[in-house]
C-alpha positions as CSV (number, residue, x, y, z in Angstrom):
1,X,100.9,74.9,86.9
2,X,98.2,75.7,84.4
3,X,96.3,73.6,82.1
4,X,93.0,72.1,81.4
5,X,93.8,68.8,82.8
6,X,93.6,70.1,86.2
7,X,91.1,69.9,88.9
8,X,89.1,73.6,89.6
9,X,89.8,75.3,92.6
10,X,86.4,74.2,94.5
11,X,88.0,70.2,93.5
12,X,89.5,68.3,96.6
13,X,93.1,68.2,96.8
14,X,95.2,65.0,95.3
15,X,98.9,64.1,95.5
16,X,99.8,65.5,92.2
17,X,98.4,68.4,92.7
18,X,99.6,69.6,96.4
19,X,102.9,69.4,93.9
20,X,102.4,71.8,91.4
21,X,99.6,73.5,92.8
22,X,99.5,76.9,95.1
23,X,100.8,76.9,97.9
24,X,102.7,73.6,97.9
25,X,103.6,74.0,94.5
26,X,105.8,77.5,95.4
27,X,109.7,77.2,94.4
28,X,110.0,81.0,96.7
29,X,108.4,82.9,99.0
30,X,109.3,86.2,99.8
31,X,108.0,89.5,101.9
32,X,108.3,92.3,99.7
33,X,107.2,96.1,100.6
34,X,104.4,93.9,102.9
35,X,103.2,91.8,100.1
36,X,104.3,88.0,100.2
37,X,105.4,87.3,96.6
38,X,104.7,83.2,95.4
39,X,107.3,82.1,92.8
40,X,105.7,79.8,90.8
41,X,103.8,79.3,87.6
42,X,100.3,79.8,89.1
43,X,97.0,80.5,87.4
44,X,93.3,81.6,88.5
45,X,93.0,78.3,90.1
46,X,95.2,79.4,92.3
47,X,94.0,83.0,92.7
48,X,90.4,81.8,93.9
49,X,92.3,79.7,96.3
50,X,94.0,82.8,97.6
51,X,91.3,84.7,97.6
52,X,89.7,82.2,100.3
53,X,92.7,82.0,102.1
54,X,93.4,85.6,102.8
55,X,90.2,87.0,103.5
56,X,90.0,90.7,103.3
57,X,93.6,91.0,101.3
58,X,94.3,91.6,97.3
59,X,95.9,88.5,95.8
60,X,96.6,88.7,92.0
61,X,99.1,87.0,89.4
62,X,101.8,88.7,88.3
63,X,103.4,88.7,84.4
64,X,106.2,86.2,86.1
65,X,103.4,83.8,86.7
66,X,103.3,84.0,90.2
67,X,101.2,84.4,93.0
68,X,101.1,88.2,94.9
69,X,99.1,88.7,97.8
70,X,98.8,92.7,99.3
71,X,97.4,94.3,102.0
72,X,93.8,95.1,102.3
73,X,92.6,98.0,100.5
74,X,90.4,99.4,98.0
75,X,90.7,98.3,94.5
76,X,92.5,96.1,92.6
77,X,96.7,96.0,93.3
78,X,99.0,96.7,90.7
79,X,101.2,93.4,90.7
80,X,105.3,94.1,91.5
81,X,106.3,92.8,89.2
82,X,104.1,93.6,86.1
């Protein structure tokens, strides 16, 4: 859920937040072509988070708003759905 209001990623977790925020705050996930797909309405907040939890993988938001996360590799990925 985006907006200025919130905590930055580094921030503890609170109650409101584990609801809106990534991962908690996903409405789907879904394995597609070996990239787990978040549904949501995430922001960078949410991709730093990522980026600490998957060590060594390629997470990046896609135009939908949600949360991607591919397979190690060089570069950045292009998003499914873009």
């Amino acid at each position: 859920m985006p907006g200025p209001d919130l905590p930055p990623a580094a921030d503890p977790m609170t109650a409101e937040a584990l609801l809106s925020r990534w991962p908690t705050g996903a409405r789907k996930v879904e394995l597609l072509h070996g990239v787990l797909v978040f549904v949501g309405d995430f922001d960078e907040r949410d991709l730093e988070t990522a980026r600490r939890t998957y060590l060594g993988r390629r997470p990046v938001l896609n135009a939908d708003g949600g949360l991607e996360v591919h397979p190690a590799g060089a570069g950045d990925p292009t998003p499914l759905f873009a």
